[in-house]
C-alpha positions as CSV (number, residue, x, y, z in Angstrom):
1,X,-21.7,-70.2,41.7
2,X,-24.2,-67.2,40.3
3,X,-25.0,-64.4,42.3
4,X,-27.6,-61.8,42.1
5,X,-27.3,-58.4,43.7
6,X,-30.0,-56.4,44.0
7,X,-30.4,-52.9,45.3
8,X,-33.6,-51.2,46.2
9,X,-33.3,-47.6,45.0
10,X,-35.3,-45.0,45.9
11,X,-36.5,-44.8,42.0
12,X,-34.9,-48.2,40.4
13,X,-34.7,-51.3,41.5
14,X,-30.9,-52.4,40.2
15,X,-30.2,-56.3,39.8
16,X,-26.7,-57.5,38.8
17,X,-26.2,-61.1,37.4
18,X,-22.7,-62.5,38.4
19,X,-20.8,-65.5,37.3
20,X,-18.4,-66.7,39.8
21,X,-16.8,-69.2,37.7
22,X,-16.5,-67.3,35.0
23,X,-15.3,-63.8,36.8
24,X,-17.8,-61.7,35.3
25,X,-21.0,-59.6,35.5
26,X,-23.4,-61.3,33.1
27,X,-26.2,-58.6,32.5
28,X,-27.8,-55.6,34.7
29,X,-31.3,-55.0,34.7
30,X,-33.4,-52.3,36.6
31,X,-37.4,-51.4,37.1
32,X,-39.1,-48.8,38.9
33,X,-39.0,-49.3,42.7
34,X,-42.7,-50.2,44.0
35,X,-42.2,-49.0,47.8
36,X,-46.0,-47.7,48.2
37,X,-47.1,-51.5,47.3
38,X,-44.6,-54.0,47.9
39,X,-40.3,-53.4,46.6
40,X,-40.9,-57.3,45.6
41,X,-42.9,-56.0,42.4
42,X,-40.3,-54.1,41.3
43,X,-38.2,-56.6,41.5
44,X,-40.0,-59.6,39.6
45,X,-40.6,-57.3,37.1
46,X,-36.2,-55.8,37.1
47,X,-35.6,-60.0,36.9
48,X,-38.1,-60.5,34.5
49,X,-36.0,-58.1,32.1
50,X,-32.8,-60.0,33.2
51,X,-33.9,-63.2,32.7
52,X,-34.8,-61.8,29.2
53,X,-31.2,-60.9,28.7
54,X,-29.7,-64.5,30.4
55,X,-31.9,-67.3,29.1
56,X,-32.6,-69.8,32.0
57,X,-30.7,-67.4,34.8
58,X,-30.8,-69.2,38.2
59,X,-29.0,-67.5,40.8
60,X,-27.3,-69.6,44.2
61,X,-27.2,-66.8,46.4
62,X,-29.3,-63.2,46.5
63,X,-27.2,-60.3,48.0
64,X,-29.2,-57.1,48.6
65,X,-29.1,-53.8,49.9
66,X,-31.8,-50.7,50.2
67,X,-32.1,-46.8,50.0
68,X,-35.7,-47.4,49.0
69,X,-38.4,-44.8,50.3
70,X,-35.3,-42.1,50.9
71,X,-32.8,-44.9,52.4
72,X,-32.2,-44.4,56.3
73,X,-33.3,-41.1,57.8
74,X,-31.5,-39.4,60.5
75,X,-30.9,-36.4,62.8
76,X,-27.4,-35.6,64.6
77,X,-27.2,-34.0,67.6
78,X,-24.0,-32.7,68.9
79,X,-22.4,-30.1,71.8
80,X,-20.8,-27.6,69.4
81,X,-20.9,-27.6,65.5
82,X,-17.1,-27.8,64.8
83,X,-16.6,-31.1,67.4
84,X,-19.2,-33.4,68.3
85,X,-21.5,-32.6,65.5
86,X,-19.4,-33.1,62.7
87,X,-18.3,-36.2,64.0
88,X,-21.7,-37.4,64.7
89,X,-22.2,-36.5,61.1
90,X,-19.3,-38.5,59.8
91,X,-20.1,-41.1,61.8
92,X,-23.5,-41.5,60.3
93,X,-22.5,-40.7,56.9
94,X,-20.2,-43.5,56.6
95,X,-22.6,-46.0,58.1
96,X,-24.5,-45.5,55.0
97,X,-27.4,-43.0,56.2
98,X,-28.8,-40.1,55.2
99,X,-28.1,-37.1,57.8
100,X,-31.5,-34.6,57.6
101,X,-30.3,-32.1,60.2
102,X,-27.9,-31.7,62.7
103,X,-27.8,-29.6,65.3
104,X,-25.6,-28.3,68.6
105,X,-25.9,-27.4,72.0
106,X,-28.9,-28.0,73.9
107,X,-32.3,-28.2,71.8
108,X,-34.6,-25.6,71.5
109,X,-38.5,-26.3,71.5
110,X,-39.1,-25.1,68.1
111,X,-35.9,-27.5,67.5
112,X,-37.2,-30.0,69.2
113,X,-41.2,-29.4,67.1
114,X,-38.9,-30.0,64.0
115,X,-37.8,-33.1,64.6
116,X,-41.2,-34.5,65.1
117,X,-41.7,-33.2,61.3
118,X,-38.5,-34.8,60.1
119,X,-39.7,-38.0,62.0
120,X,-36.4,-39.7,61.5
121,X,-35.0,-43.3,61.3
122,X,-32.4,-42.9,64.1
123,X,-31.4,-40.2,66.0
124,X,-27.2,-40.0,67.2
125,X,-27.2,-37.8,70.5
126,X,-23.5,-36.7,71.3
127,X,-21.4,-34.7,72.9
128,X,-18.7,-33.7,75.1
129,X,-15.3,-35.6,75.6
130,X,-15.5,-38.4,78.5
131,X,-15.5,-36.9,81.7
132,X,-16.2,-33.4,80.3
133,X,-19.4,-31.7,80.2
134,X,-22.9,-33.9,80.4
135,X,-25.1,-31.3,80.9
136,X,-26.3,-30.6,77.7
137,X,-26.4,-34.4,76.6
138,X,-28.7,-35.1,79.8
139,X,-30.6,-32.5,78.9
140,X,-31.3,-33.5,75.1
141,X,-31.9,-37.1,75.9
142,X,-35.0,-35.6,77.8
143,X,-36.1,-33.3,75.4
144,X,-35.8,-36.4,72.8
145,X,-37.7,-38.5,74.5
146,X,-40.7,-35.8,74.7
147,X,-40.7,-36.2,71.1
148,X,-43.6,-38.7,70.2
149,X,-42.3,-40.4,67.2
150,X,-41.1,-44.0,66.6
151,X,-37.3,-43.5,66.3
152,X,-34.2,-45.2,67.5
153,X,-31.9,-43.0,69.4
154,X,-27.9,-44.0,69.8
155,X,-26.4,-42.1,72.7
156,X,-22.7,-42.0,71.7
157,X,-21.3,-39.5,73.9
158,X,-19.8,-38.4,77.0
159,X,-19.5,-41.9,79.0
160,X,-20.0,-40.0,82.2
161,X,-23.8,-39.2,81.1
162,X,-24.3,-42.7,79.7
163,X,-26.4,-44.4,82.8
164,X,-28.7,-40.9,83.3
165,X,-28.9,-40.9,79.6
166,X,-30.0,-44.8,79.3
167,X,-32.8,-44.0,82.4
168,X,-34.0,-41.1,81.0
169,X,-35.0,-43.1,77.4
170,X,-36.0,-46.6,79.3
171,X,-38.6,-44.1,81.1
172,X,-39.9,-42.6,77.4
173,X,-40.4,-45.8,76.1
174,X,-37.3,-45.3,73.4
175,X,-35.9,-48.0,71.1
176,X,-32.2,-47.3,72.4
177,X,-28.5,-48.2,72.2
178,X,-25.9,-46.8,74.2
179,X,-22.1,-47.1,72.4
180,X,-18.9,-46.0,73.0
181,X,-18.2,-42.0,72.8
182,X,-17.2,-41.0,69.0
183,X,-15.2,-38.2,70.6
184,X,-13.6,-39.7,73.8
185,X,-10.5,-37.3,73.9
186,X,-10.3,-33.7,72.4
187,X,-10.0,-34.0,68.9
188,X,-9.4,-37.2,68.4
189,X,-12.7,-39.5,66.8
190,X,-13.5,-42.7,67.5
191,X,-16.7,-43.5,65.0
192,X,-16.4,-47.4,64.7
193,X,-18.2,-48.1,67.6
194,X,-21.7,-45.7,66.7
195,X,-21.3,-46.6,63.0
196,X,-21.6,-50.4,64.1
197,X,-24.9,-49.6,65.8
198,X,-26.2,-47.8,63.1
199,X,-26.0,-50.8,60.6
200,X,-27.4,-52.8,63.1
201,X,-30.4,-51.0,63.8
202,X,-30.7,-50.7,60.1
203,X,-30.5,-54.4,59.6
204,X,-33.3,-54.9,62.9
205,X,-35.8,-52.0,62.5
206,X,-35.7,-50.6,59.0
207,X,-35.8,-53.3,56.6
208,X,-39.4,-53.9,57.9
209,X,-40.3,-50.8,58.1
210,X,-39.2,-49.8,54.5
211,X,-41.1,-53.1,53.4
212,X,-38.3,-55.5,52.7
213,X,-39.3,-58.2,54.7
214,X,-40.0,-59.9,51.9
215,X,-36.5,-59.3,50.1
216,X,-34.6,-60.1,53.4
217,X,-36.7,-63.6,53.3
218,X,-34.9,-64.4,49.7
219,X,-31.6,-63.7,51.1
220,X,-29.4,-65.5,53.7
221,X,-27.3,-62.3,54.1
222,X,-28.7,-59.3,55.9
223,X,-29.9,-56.6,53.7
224,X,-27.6,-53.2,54.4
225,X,-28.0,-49.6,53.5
226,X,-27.1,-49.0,49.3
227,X,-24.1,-46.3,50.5
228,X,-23.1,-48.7,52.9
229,X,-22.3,-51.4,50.1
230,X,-20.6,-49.0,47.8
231,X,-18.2,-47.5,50.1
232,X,-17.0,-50.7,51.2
233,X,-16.8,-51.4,47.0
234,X,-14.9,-48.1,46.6
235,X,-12.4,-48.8,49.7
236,X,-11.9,-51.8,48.1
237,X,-11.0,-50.4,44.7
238,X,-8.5,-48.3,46.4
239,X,-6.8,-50.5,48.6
240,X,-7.2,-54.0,46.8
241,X,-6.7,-57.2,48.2
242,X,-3.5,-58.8,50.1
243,X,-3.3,-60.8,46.7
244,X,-4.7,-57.7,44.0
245,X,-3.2,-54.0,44.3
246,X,-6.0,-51.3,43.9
247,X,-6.0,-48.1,41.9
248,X,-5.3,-45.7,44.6
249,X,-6.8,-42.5,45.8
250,X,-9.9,-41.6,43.4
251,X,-13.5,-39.7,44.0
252,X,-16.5,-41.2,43.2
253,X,-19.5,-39.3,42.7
254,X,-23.5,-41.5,42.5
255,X,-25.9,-39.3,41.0
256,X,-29.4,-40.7,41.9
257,X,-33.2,-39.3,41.9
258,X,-33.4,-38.0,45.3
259,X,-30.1,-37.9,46.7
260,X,-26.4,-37.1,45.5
261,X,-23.5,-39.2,47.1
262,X,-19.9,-38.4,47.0
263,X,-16.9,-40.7,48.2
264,X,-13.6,-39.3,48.3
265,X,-10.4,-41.7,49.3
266,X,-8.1,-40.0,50.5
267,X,-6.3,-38.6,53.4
268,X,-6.7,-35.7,51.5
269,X,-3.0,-34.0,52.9
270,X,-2.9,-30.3,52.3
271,X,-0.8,-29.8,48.3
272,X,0.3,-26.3,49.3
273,X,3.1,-25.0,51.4
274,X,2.3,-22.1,54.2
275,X,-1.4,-23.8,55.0
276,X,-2.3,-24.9,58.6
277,X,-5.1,-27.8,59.0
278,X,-7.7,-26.6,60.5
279,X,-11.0,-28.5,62.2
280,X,-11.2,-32.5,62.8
281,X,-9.2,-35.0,61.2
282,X,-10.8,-36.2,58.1
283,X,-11.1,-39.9,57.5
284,X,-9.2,-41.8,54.7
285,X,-12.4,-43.1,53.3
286,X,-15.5,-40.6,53.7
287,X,-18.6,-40.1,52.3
288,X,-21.2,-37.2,52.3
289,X,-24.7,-37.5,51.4
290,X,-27.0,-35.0,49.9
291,X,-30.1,-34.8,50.2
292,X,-31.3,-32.0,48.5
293,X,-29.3,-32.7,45.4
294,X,-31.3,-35.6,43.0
295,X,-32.7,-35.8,39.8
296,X,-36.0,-36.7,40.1
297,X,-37.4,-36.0,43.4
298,X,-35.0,-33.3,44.7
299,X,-35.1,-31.8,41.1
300,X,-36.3,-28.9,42.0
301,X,-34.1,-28.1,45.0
302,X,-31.2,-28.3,42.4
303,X,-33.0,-25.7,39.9
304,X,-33.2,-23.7,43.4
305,X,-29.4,-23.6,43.3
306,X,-29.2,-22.8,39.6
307,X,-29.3,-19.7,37.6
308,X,-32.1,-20.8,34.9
309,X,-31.5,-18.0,33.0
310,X,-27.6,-18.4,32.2
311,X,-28.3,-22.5,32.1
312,X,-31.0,-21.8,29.3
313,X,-27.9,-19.5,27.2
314,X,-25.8,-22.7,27.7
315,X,-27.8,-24.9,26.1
316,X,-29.8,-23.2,24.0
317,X,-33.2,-24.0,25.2
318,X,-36.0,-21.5,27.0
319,X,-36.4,-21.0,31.0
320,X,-40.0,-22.1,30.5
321,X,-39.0,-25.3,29.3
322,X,-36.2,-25.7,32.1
323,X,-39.0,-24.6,34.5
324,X,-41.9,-27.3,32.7
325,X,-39.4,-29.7,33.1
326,X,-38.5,-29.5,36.4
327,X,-42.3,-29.9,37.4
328,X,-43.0,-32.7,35.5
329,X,-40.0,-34.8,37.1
330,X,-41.4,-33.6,40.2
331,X,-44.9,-34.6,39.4
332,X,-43.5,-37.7,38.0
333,X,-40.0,-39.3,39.1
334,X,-40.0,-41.8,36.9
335,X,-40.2,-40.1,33.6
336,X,-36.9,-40.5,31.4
337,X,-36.0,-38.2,29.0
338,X,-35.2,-39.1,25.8
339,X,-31.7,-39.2,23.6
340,X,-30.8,-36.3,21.6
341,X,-34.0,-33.9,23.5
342,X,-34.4,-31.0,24.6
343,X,-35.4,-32.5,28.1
344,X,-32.1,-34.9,28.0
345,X,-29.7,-31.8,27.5
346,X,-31.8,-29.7,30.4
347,X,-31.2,-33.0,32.3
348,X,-27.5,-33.2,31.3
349,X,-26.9,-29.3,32.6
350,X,-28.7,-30.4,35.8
351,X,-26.3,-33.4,36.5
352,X,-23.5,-31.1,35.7
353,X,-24.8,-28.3,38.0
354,X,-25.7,-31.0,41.3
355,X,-21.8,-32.5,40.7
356,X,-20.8,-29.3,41.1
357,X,-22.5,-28.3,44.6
358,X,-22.3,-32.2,46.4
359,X,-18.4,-31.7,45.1
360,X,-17.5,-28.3,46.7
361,X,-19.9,-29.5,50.1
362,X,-17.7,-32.5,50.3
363,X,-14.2,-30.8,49.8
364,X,-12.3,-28.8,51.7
365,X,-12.0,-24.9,51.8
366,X,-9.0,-22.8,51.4
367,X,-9.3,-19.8,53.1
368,X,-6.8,-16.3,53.8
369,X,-5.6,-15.6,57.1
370,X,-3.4,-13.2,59.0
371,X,-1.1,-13.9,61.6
372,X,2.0,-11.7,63.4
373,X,4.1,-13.6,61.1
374,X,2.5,-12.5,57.7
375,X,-0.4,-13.8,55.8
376,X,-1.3,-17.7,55.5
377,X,-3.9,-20.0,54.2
378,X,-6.0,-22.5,56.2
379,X,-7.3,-25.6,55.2
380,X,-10.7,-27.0,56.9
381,X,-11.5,-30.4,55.4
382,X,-9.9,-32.4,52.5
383,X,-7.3,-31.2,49.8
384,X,-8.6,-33.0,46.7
385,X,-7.1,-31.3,44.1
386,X,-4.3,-33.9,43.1
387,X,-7.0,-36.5,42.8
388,X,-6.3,-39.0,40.1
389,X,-9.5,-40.1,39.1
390,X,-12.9,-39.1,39.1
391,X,-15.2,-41.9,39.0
392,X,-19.1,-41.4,38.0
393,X,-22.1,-43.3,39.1
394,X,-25.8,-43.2,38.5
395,X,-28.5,-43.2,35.9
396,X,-28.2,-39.7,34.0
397,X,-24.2,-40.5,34.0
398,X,-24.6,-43.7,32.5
399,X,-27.4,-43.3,30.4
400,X,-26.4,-39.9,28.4
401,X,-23.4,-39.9,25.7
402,X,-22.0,-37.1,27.7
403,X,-20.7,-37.7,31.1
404,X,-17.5,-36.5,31.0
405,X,-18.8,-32.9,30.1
406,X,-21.3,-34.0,33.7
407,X,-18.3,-34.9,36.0
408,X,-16.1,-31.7,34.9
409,X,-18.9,-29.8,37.0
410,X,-16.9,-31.0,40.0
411,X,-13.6,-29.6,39.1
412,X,-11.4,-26.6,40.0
413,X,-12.2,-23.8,38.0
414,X,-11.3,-20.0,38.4
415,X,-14.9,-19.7,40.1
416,X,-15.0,-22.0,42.7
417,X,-10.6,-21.8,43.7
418,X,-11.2,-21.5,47.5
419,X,-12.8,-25.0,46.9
420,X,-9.9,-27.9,47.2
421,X,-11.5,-29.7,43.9
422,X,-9.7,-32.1,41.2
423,X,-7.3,-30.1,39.2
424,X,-7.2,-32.9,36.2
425,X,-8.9,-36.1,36.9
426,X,-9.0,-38.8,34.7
427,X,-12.4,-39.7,34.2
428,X,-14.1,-42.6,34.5
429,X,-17.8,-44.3,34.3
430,X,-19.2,-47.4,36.0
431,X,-21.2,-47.8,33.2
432,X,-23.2,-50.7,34.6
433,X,-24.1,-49.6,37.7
434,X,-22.0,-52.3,39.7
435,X,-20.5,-50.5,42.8
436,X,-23.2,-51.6,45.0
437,X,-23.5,-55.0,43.6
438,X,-19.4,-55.2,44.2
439,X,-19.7,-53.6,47.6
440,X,-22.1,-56.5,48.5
441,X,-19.8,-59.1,46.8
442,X,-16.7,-58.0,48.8
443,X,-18.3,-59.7,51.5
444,X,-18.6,-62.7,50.0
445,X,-15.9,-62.8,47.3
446,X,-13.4,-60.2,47.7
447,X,-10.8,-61.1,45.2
448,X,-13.9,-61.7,42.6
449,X,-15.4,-58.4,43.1
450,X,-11.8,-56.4,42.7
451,X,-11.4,-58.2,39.4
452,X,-14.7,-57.3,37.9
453,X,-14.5,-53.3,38.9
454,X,-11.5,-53.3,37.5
455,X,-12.8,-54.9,33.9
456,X,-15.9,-53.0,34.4
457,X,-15.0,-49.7,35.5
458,X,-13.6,-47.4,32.3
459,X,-11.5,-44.3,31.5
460,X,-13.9,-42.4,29.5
């Protein structure tokens, strides 16, 4: 039995030859991703290369998943930030999409003016405990569906407000499901259930609209969103198989053109005495997505973040060649810089610097505090620092001769100690680019797809 596994990236098209029977990955191959004309170009042309590689390749089955033309676009909408939004946010982040905004309380028009311009994929609407306020939810679901734009909405909040919530969207004329409340009691999440509904209106409305029809025709498994497939590959990795023990607790960090990912698993327990958790519990396996940290097209957004003028010192290049650079990635995301340049190493300190900011969002944050009984320190999100390995993904990391000196950018130093980052990782390199290809495997072949991460994936 061969698979091949391809995923549709938002600037490569990745395909991963498989042998079954023989337990291994037999070549990668990758060409730019043609979403303006049709992804399947891209992809002839990625299997062309692979077929170049394996004489007389023939696959059985094709696996796929997509984060082509930005992956799947949505907004969050919650009662209050610390609750219902953040767990609207979790709940979309680990489904695999991409969360644009989120906001709280009841919408404002210029709030509401701004989603039109975000036009998103899906919209979650949330909030309040079952039973508790529905107000604010009724009130949004109306405001939503003044919005004339083509998105999904998934009401999962306050059970109460379901039915006026479902009449209010049946009367806009909105592509709707209602699911069960991700925050039914105080504090206590229940996300299954909305990021279910997510992957299902992923697999019904998106794939068509991101022009993967054709793909989805190839394949007799449903295409699924590219973070979707490599956090079930990473949970895998860490937990392994009733038969196949995993690695254990590790972060994982995928470094792409417009986005930058990061998977932590962990329960992420607090490492110091005298601290009190604060905020909502975090889940063992959680991923955050962001969107303004990439390489290609969210380039400059990074610079943004980035003191030029210290970065140029570091590497011994100019600002105006940091600054031409960044343009021209802009103008053109698919240019590659070359080995042993002056372009690679300004692309090296950027990889560095977006690890760096997608690791301390995704961490938690130590902070002082003063009580009658003498000072202490909180904790709001996860403890990461005794992390044993950090793991990195994506192009620049795979393709430069320097990605340890990349991942360290999302370690503890003196600078960043309120952050709860890696202390002394060992680091690692899925040098092939196989998580998604694995995550999509595990479906199929779970046992086969533990075995090959664990030939595949290397201490640097």
């Amino acid at each position: 039995m061969k698979y091949l596994a391809a995923d549709f990236g938002s600037t490569y098209t990745k395909l991963t030859a498989i042998d079954a029977a023989a337990g291994r990955v037999l070549a990668t191959a990758n060409a730019f991703t043609t979403i303006d004309t049709d992804v399947m170009r891209g992809f002839d042309k990625a299997l062309e290369s692979l077929k170049a590689k394996v004489r007389d390749f023939e696959y059985d089955e094709l696996l796929c998943c997509s984060s082509a033309g930005g992956g799947l676009k949505m907004v969050a909408l919650g009662l209050v930030p610390e609750l219902t939004s953040k767990a609207a946010r979790m709940a979309a982040a680990n489904a695999g999409a991409k969360v644009v905004k989120t906001y709280a309380y009841e919408i404002s028009a210029e709030e509401q003016r701004e989603i039109y311009e975000i036009n998103p994929d899906i919209v979650l609407l949330c909030g309040g405990t079952d039973g508790g306020n529905k107000d604010t939810v009724i009130a949004n679901a109306g405001l939503l569906g003044e919005i004339k734009r083509g998105f999904a909405v998934i009401y999962a909040g306050n059970k109460s407000a379901a039915r006026d919530v479902e009449a209010i969207l049946c009367d806009a004329g909105k592509n709707f499901v209602i699911t069960k409340n991700v925050m039914p009691v105080f504090n206590q999440l229940d996300i299954e259930p909305a990021q279910n509904a997510i992957r299902e209106l992923f697999i019904k409305n998106i794939v068509a609209a991101k022009g993967l029809s054709n793909a989805q025709a190839k394949s007799a498994r449903e295409i699924i969103p590219t973070p979707l497939a490599v956090l079930r590959a990473c949970e895998l990795l860490a937990l392994g198989t009733p038969k196949t023990s995993g690695m254990g607790d590790f972060i994982a960090v995928d470094l792409g053109g417009a986005t930058t990912d990061v998977y932590s698993l962990s329960k992420g327990e607090a490492s110091l005495d005298n601290v009190l958790v604060k905020g909502l519990p975090e889940p063992y396996c959680k991923r955050t997505v962001e969107g303004d940290l990439g390489m290609r097209y969210s380039l400059a957004h990074v610079a943004e973040q980035t003191d030029i003028d210290r970065m140029a010192a570091q590497i011994n290049v100019s600002a105006r060649e940091i600054k031409d650079w960044v343009a021209r990635c802009s103008q053109t995301p698919d240019i590659i810089s070359a080995a042993g340049s002056k372009e690679r190493a300004i692309d090296e300190a950027f990889a560095r610097r977006a690890i760096e900011l997608a690791l301390t969002r995704h961490c938690g944050v130590l902070e002082k505090a003063y009580t009658p009984l003498g000072e202490i320190f909180t904790l709001t999100g996860k403890d990461l620092s005794r992390a044993q390995y950090l793991i990195g993904i994506g192009g620049i990391i795979i393709n430069s001769a320097l990605p340890q000196y990349m991942l360290e950018g999302g370690c503890h130093t003196p600078q960043n100690r309120a952050f709860m980052l890696p202390r002394e990782p060992l680091y690692m390199q899925d040098k092939k680019y196989i998580f998604s290809a694995m995550g999509l495997l595990s479906e199929v072949d779970p046992e086969l797809a533990l075995n090959i991460m664990k030939q595949e994936i290397r201490q640097l």
